[in-house]
C-alpha positions, 0 to 999 in steps of 0.5 A, a space after each residue: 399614326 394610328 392616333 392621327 387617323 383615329 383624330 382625322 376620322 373623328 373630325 370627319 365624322 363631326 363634319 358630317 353630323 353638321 352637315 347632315 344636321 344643316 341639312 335636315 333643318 333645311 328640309 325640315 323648313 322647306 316641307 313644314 313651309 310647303 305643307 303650311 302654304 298648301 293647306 292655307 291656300 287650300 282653306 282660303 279658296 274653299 272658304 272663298 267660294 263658299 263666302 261668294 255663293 252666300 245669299 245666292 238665290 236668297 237675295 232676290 227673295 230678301 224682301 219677303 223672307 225678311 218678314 220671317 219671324 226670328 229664331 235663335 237657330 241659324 237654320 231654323 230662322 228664314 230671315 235673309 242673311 248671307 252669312 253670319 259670323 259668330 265671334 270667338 271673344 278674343 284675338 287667340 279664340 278662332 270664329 266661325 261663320 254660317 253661309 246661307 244660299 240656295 242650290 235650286 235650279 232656278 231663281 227663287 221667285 215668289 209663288 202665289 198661293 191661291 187658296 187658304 191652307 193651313 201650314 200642315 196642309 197642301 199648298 196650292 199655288 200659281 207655278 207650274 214648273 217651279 217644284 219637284 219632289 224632295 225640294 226644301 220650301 219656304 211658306 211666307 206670309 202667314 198668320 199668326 205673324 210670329 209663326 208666319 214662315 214655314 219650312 218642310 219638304 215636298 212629297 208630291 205635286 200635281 200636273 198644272 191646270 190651265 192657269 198654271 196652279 199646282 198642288 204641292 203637298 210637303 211634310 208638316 212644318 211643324 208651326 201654326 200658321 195659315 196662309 192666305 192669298 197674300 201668302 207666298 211660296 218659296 224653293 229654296 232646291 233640293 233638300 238633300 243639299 246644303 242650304 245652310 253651312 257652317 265653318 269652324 275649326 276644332 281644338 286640333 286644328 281641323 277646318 271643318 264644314 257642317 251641313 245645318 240640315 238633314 237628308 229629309 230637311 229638318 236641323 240637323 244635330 251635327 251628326 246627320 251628316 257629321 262635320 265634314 274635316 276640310 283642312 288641318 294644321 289650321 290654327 286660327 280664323 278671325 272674320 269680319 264685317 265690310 259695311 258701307 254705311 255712309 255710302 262713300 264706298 270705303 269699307 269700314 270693318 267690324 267684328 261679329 261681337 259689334 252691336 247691331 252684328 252680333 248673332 243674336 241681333 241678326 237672327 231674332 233682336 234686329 226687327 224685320 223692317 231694319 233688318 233689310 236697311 241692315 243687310 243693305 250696307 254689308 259689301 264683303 267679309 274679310 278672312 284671316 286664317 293662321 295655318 301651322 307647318 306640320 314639322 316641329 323644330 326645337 330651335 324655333 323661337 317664340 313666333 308672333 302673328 298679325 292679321 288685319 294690319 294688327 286688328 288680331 295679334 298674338 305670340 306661339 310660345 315656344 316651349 322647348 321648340 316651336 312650329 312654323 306659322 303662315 297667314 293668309 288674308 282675303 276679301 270676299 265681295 258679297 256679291 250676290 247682296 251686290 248684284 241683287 240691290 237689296 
């Protein structure tokens, strides 16, 4: 009798190790599931906004901020893009993107100068409302042509006269250059808010965000302010171009590492008088980001992954155990390219 309810309880206990076990894989599954859907819907929405708002308040300035010479620093060139995607070089290496806008509280309309001054020199243009202390500010338009763009911030400004002319003194931008009655000046908002932004992730899986500027407006070196973690568990993001070049309003879909879209030719290789006919036929960008679930499961198999309809592909090889993956694909209309009709 004893033997019987050792063996009676033996079983039972078995029962319930494989029932507790089923049920501590169904929980696993569900959090890993949860947690991976939390944190791709959490990257596709900011990325969303982020990629809507490029080229806000720059759009309605392209003309003129496509005469800027190039650089091969995204946020040291003024040319007129909306954002730039920056190749991984393969379906397995995440891309990264740059988003270039303007947080000023008006439009950003051209300021005459009305007087000659030199780039380090007090700027007098016709605007009586359009600078405050501390915005960031764009000089267009001067001589030497391969230095005729200037950057720097706004230290003081003078009450207007009668015909709406301001003083705007500003720090020294650091270029020789003068600028003319031709010349134009341009607020591109607060320097102390992000006009330049770039997006990558990190061998860990962190999504991040960089501001390309510092406090006082100049480059920043990504430690002032430091990278700014947005998400984690993302694994991969993969971007591309939507062009309407023959204007029959289908998308036709290129990568960052296509010729005239690379990040060389958009900031410095593409001459300025192309590159407004360029920008002209670029509708939306799409995003693919791979997100993984933050429970590890040693029964998983090797897991394949897809974006695009193929474009990108690849295999997590399971290596003892696998996690659980999710993707998520969105477009995003250029919209204020759109609205604007380079």
């Amino acid at each position: 009798e004893l033997m019987v309810g050792v063996v009676i309880g033996l079983i039972a206990i078995l029962v319930v190790y494989q029932v507790f076990a089923a049920a501590e894989g169904i929980k696993r599954n569900t959090t890993s599931v949860g947690d991976a859907q939390q944190n791709g819907l959490l990257s596709s929405f900011m990325l969303g906004i982020e990629l809507a708002n490029a080229g806000n308040g720059v759009a309605t300035a392209a003309r003129d901020l496509g005469a800027c010479p190039g650089s091969a620093n995204f946020a040291q060139t003024w040319r007129p893009i909306p954002v730039m995607i920056v190749d991984g070089g393969g379906p397995n290496i995440p891309d990264s993107f740059m988003v270039s806008y303007s947080v000023s509280n008006a439009v950003i309309a051209p300021a005459p100068f009305t007087t000659t001054a030199a780039a380090n020199a007090d700027y007098t243009v016709q605007s009586p409302t359009g600078f405050q202390v501390n915005d960031l500010i764009v000089a267009v338009g001067g001589t030497p042509a391969t230095s005729g763009c200037a950057a720097s911030k706004v230290t003081a400004v003078s009450a207007a006269d009668v015909n709406g002319v301001v003083t705007v003194s500003h720090t020294d931008p650091g270029v020789g250059a003068t600028f003319g009655n031709s010349a134009m000046l341009f607020n591109m908002g607060p320097a102390a808010s992000a006009q330049k932004v770039r997006y990558d992730l990190t061998a860990a899986g962190i999504l991040r965000s960089t501001a390309l500027f510092k406090t006082d407006g100049t480059p920043n070196d990504d430690t002032s302010p430091p990278p700014n973690p947005l998400a984690s568990n993302v694994v991969n993001m993969k971007l591309q171009y939507g062009l309407d070049t023959d204007k029959d309003g289908v998308l036709e879909w290129v990568s960052a590492g296509t010729s005239p879209w690379t990040p060389t030719e958009l900031m410095s290789g593409t001459p300025a008088n192309n590159l407004i006919v360029q920008l002209k036929t670029l509708k939306a960008v799409r995003i693919g980001i791979v997100v993984r679930g933050e429970q590890w499961d040693r029964d998983a198999p090797d897991v394949p992954w897809s974006l695009f309809g193929g474009a990108y592909s690849g295999t997590f090889v399971r290596a003892g155990g696998n996690y659980r993956y999710r993707t998520y694909e969105t477009v995003i209309p250029i919209r204020n390219e759109l609205w604007n009709s380079l």
